[in-house]
Every structure is written in structure tokens, then in C-alpha cells.
C-alpha positions as CSV (number, residue, x, y, z in Angstrom):
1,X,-57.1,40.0,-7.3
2,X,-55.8,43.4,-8.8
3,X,-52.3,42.0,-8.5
4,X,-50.6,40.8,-11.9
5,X,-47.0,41.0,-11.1
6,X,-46.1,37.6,-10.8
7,X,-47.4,34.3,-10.0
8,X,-45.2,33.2,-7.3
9,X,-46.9,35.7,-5.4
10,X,-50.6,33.9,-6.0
11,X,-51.8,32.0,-2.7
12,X,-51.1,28.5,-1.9
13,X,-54.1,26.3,-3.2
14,X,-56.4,25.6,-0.5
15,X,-55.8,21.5,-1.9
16,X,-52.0,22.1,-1.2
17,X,-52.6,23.5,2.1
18,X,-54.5,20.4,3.5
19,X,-52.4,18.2,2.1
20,X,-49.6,19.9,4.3
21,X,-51.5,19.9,7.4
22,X,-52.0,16.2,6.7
23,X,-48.2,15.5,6.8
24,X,-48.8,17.5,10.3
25,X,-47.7,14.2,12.1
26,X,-45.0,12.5,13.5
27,X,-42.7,10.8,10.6
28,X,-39.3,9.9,9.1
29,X,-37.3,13.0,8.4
30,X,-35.7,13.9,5.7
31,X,-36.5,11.8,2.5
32,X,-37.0,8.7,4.0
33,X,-41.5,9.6,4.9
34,X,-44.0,8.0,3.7
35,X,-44.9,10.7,0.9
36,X,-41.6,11.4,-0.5
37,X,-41.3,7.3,-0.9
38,X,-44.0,7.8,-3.2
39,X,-42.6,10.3,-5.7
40,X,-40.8,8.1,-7.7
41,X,-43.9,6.1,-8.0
42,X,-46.4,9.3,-8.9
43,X,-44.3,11.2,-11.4
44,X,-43.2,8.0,-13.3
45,X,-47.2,7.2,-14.0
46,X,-47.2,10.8,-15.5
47,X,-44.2,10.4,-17.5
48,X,-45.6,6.9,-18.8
49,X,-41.8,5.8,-17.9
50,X,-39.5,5.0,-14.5
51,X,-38.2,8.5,-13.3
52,X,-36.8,9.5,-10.0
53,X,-37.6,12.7,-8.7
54,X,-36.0,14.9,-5.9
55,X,-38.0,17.5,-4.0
56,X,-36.1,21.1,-3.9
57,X,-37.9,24.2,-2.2
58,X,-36.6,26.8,-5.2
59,X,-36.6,26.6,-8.9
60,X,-33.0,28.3,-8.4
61,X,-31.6,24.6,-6.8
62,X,-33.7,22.8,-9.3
63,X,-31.9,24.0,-11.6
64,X,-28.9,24.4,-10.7
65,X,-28.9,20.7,-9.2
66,X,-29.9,19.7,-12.8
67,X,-27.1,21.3,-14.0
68,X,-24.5,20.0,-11.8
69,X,-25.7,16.4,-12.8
70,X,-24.8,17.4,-16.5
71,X,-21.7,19.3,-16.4
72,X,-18.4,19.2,-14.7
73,X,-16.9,22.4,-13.3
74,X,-14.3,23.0,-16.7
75,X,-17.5,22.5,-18.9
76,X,-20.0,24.8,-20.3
77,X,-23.6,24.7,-20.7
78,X,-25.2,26.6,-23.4
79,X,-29.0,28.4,-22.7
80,X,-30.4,31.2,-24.4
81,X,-29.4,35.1,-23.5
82,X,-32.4,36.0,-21.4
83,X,-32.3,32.2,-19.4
84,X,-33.4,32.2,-16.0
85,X,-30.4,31.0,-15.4
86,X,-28.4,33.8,-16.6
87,X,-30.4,36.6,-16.1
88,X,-32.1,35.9,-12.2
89,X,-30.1,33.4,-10.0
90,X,-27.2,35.3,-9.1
91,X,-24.5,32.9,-10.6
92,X,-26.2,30.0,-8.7
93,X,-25.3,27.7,-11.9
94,X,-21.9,28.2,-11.3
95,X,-22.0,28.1,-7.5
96,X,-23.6,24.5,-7.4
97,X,-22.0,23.1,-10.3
98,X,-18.2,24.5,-9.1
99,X,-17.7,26.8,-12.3
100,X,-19.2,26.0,-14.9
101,X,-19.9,28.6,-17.7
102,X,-23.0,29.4,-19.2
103,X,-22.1,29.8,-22.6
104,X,-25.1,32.6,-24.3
105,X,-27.4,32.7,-27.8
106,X,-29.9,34.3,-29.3
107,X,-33.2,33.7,-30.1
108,X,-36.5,35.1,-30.6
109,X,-38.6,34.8,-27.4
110,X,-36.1,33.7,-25.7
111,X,-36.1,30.0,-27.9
112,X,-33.3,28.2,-28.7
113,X,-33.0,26.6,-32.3
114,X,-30.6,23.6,-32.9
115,X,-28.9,25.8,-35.4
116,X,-27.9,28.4,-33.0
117,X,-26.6,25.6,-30.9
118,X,-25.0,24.2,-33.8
119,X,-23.1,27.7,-34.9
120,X,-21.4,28.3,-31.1
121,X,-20.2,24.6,-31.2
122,X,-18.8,25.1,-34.3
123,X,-16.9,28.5,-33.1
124,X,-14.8,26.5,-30.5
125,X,-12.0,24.6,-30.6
126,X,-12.1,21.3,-29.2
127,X,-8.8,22.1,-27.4
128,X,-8.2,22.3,-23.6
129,X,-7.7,25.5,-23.9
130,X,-11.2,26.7,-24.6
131,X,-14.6,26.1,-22.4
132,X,-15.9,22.7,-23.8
133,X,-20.3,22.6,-24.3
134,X,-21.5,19.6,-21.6
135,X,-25.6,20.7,-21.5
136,X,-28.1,22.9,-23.2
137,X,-30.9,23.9,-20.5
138,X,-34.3,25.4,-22.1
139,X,-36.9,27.0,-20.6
140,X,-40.4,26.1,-21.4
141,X,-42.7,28.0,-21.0
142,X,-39.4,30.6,-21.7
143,X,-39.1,33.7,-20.5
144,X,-41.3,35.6,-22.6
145,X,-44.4,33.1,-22.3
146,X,-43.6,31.3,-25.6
147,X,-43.6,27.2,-25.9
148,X,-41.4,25.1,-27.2
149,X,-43.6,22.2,-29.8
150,X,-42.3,18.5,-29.3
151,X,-40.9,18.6,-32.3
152,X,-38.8,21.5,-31.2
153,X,-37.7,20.3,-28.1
154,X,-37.1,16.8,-30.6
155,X,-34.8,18.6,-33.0
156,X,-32.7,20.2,-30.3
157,X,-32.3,16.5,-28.2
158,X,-31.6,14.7,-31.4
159,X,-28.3,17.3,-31.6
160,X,-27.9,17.1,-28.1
161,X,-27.5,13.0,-28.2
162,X,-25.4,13.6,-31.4
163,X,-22.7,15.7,-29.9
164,X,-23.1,14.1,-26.3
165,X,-24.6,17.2,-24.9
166,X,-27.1,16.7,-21.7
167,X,-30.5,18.5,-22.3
168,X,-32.1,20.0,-19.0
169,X,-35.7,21.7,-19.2
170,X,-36.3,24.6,-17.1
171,X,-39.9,24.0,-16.5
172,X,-40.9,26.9,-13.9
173,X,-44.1,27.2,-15.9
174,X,-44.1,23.8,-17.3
175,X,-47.6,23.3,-16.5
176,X,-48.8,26.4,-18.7
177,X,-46.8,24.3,-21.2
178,X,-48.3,21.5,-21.1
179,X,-51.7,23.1,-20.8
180,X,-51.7,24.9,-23.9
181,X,-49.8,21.9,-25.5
182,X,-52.6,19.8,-24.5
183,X,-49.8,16.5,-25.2
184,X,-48.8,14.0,-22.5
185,X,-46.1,15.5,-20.6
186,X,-43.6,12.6,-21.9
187,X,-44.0,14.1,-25.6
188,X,-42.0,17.4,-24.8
189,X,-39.4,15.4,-22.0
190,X,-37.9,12.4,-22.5
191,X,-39.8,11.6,-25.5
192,X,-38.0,14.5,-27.2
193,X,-34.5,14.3,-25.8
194,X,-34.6,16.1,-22.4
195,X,-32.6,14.2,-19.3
196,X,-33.7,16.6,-16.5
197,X,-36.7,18.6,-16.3
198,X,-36.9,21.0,-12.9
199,X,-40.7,20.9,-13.0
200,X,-42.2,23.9,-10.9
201,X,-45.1,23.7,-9.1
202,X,-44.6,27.0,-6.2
203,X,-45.6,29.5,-9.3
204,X,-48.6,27.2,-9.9
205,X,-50.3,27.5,-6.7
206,X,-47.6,25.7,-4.4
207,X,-45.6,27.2,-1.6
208,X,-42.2,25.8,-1.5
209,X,-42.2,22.4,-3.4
210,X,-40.4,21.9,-6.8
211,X,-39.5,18.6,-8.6
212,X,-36.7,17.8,-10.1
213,X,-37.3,14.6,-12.5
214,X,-34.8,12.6,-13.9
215,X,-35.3,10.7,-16.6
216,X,-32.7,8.6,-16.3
217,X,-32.9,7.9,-12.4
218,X,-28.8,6.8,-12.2
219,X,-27.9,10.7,-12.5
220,X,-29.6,11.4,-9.5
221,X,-27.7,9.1,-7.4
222,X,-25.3,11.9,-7.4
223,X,-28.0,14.2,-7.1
224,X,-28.7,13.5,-3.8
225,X,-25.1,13.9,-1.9
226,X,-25.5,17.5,-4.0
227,X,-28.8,18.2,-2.8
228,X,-27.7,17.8,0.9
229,X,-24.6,19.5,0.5
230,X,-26.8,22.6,-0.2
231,X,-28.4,22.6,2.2
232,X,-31.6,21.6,0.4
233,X,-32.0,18.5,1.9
234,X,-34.6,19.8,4.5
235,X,-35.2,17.5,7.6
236,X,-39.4,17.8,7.4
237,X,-39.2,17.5,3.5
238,X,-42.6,15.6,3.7
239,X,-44.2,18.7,3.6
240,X,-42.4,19.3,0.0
241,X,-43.3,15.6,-1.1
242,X,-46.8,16.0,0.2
243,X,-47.5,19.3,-1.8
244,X,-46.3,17.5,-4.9
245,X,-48.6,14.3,-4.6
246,X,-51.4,16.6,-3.8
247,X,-50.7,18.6,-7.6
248,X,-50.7,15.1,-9.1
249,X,-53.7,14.0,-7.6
250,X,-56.7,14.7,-10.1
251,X,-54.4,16.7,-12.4
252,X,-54.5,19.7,-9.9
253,X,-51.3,20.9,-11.9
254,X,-53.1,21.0,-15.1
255,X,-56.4,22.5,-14.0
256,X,-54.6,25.4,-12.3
257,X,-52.4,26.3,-15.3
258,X,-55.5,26.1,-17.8
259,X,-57.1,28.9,-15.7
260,X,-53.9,30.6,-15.6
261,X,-53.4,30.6,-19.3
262,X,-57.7,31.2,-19.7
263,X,-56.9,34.5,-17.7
264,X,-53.8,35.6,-19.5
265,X,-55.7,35.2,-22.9
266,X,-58.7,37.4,-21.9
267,X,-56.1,40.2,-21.2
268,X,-54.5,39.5,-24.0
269,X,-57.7,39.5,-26.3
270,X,-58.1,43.1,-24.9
271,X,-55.0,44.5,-26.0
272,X,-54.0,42.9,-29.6
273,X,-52.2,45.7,-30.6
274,X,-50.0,46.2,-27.9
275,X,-48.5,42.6,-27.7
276,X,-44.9,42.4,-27.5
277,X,-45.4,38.7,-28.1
278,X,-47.7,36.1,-28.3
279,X,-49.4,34.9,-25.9
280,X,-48.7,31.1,-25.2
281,X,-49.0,30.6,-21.7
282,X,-50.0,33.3,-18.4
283,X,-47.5,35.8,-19.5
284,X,-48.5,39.1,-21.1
285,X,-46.2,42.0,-22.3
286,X,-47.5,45.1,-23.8
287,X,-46.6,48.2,-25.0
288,X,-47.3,50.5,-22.3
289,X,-46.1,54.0,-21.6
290,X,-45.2,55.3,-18.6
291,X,-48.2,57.7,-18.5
292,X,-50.5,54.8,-19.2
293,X,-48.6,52.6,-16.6
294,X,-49.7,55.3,-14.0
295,X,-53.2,55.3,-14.8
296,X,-53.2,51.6,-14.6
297,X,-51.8,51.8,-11.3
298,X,-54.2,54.8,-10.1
299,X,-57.1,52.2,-10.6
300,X,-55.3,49.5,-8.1
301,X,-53.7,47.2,-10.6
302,X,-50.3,46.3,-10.1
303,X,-47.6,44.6,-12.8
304,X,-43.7,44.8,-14.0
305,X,-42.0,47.4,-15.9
306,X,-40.7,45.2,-18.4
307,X,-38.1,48.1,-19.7
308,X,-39.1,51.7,-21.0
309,X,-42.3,51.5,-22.7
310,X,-43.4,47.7,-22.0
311,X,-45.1,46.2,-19.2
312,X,-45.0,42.2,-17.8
313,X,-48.9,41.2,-16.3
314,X,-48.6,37.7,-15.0
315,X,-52.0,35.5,-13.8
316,X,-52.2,32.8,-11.5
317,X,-54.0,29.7,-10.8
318,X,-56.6,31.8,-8.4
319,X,-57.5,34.4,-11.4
320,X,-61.0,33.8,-13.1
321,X,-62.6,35.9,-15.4
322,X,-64.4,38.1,-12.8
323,X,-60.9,38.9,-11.9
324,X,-59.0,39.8,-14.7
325,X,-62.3,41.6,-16.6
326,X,-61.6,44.7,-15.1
327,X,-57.6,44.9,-15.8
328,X,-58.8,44.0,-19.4
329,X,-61.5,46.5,-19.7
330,X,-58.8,49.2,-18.4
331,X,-56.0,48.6,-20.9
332,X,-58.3,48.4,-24.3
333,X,-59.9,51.6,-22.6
334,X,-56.3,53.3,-22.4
């Protein structure tokens, strides 16, 4: 429980865990079991519209699956400087969409505004001999913990459907979203503009399983063919599809991102001054020297160097107060 470095390395949820020695038994393989035929079913009850969802075991293919749905390998897709994306997938964009360019902005806490969007479009020439914008992928809860409002993500897919873009949400922490949000999931998806969301659930107490959604369920025809041509379609994927139902079943999703984000904030009420930006979600980054860093450490607790001078804690789903107290107590004593 000293261990704030990052929530993918949190436990599996004991819920999750029965629910994959439940799909212990003999079944279809592939896609074609019993709990991924009820996907489509579960998520579009959530959505409050017809989805179709594909099961992935990394938010690297969810993504970059997503992405190849949206663009074609001469196209561009525009995300913000610090994306996943860019920064930590080791070109898998352009591996799985067969070139594509990620085409970088700006923006504070790692946000993108339609204006931004709007000033790079306007810098090309709509000539074959420069990289043409297909998508704009977002990341929400983005890398620095910040959320994106629904109106937000609404200003950005009104542009989007304006200049024929495709909008893809990065949603490796879209349950901390939603949590602090506290709006139907629809509000800040399809509601608001977005095509694809790559909804995570292995940094929210899963162990392999994401979900990638689309919101218009003809893209992932496609989808599919690409997913197996990754090697992603895995032959027991019941175990994926059964972690997923088991998250949507009593709003397990929701009720392990609140006490994510409950745990992040109690750090963060301990540490005002040393905030490198706000606290939205289960990310916290601080001002912290390197001196100060080792004394943290001394006492057992274990985070990022986020750069010289700044740190990165992250909780999880299995944090509660008891947990995260001491950690607290350490840095406002510092």
C-alpha cells in the first residue's frame, strides 16, 4: 500500500478475479463465447445508445485500433504534445494504422482546444503534397489528471464533424472522468462528438481487458479483420469479455475510480502548495526535490520522477484513506 507509482500496477479486483475463474469452462474461442456475445448488449445500456465494442488486452491496441478505423495511412491525426500516443507507445499509431502521422499542439494540461485544432488546419495546404488531418484523439482524464467538461469535448466534436475530422477518446482513466464528472457516460462520448472511445479498465482494477466502443458500430466491421491481424484477437478472449461485464455489473467501474480519485484528493489536500496541477482525477504531481524525494523513499513510499524537481504519485482502486494517510502526513511534514 506504500506504492504510488502507477495504477496499472494495483491488484486485480477480487470481483474481476471470480468472474475469470467463472469463464474457467469449456466455450467458444475467440469472440464467438457466451460473454463477449454480450458486450454489445452491456456497454450500449451504459451509453443509453447501440454501440459495438471490441475487447483488446492493451490500451496501446485500443488505441491504435481506434485510430486505424479513422485514418488512412497518407493521413494525419492531430493529439496534443504530451499524448499517450506520442509520448509512450513506441510509434504503435503508425505501426497499426500503416503510417499515419501524428500531427502535435499545445495545451495546458495536456488539453486540446478547438482553436488550437483550428490554427494547425489552417497552416496546411489542402494539397497532396502535404499530410492531410483525418482524426483528433483526446485523452480524458489526460495526461496530467485534468478532465475534459462535455461542453469541451462538444466544442471540439462540433469542429471535428465540420471539417470531417474523426474524434477518438483515449479513455485510459475514463472512469476517474466520469467519476469526478459525476454525468452519464454518453454526455462526454457520443453525445459530444466522439466516434471511438478506447475505454480502460486494466488501470482500474482489471488485469488485461480494455474496451474499445464504437459509437457508430459499422467502423468496427473493419475493426475486427485489424484486430486479428494484430494478433489481438486472442483465442480464450472470454476471459477479456468476462472482466468487462463483471466492471459493468453494479457500476464496479465507477465505485473503484471514486476511491481512486477520494485517495488522490487526500494527498493532494496535504500538499496545496506543491501542486503542479490540479487535481481532477487519481493523478498528483508536486514539486519535490530530489533531497525530499529521498526522504520519501527512506520511509517506504514509492512514486515517478516526473522531471527535475517534480514528482508523479498515482492511487488505485485498492487505496483507502488508511492507506494513503501516511504518504500525506509525510509530504506536508517535508
Amino acid at each position: 500500500m506504500m506504492r504510488f507509482f502507477s495504477d496499472n500496477a494495483a491488484p486485480v479486483h477480487p470481483r474481476v478475479m471470480q468472474a475469470m475463474a467463472d469463464a474457467n469452462i469449456v466455450d467458444t474461442a475467440y469472440d464467438g463465447d457466451r460473454w463477449s456475445g454480450k458486450l454489445d448488449t452491456a456497454f450500449s445500456e451504459l451509453f443509453g445508445q447501440d454501440v459495438a465494442v471490441l475487447w483488446v488486452s492493451t490500451g496501446t491496441a485500443a488505441n491504435s485500433l481506434a485510430l486505424a478505423s479513422l485514418v488512412q495511412p497518407h493521413q494525419g491525426i492531430i493529439c496534443h504534445r504530451e499524448a499517450h500516443i506520442e509520448v509512450d507507445e513506441c510509434g504503435a499509431p503508425g505501426f497499426y494504422t500503416g503510417g499515419a502521422k501524428l500531427m502535435l499542439v499545445e495545451g495546458e494540461g495536456a488539453k486540446i482546444a478547438p482553436q488550437t485544432v483550428n490554427d494547425l488546419l489552417s497552416s496546411i495546404r489542402a494539397d497532396v503534397h502535404q499530410v492531410q488531418p483525418a482524426a483528433v484523439s483526446i485523452t480524458n482524464a489526460t495526461e496530467y489528471g485534468l478532465i475534459y467538461q462535455p461542453a469541451e469535448v462538444a466544442a471540439l466534436g462540433a469542429l471535428c464533424r465540420d471539417r470531417k475530422l474523426g474524434l477518438h477518446m483515449d479513455g485510459a482513466r475514463f472512469a476517474n472522468a466520469i467519476a469526478t464528472l459525476g454525468c452519464p457516460p454518453a454526455e462526454v462520448t457520443w453525445r459530444a462528438g466522439v466516434d471511438i472511445l478506447s475505454f480502460g479498465f486494466a488501470k482500474n482494477g482489471g488485469m488485461n481487458a480494455e474496451a474499445l466502443v464504437y459509437f457508430d458500430p459499422a467502423l468496427a466491421d473493419a475493426a475486427r479483420f485489424r484486430r486479428k491481424r494484430a494478433g489481438h484477437l486472442l483465442s480464450k478472449g472470454r476471459f477479456l469479455a468476462a472482466q468487462l461485464l463483471a466492471f459493468l455489473d453494479g457500476d464496479l467501474w465507477l465505485e473503484n475510480a471514486r476511491t481512486a480519485n477520494a485517495a488522490a484528493r487526500i494527498i493532494a489536500d496535504a500538499a496545496p502548495d506543491r501542486l503542479l496541477h490540479p487535481v481532477e482525477a487519481n493523478e498528483i504531481f508536486i514539486r519535490l526535490s530530489a533531497v525530499e524525494a529521498a526522504a520519501l523513499r527512506q520511509q517506504g513510499f514509492d512514486f515517478y520522477d516526473w522531471g527535475e524537481g517534480a514528482a508523479r504519485l498515482v492511487t488505485s482502486w485498492h487505496h483507502r484513506e488508511a492507506d494513503v494517510h501516511p504518504l500525506a502526513k509525510a509530504i506536508a511534514t517535508l
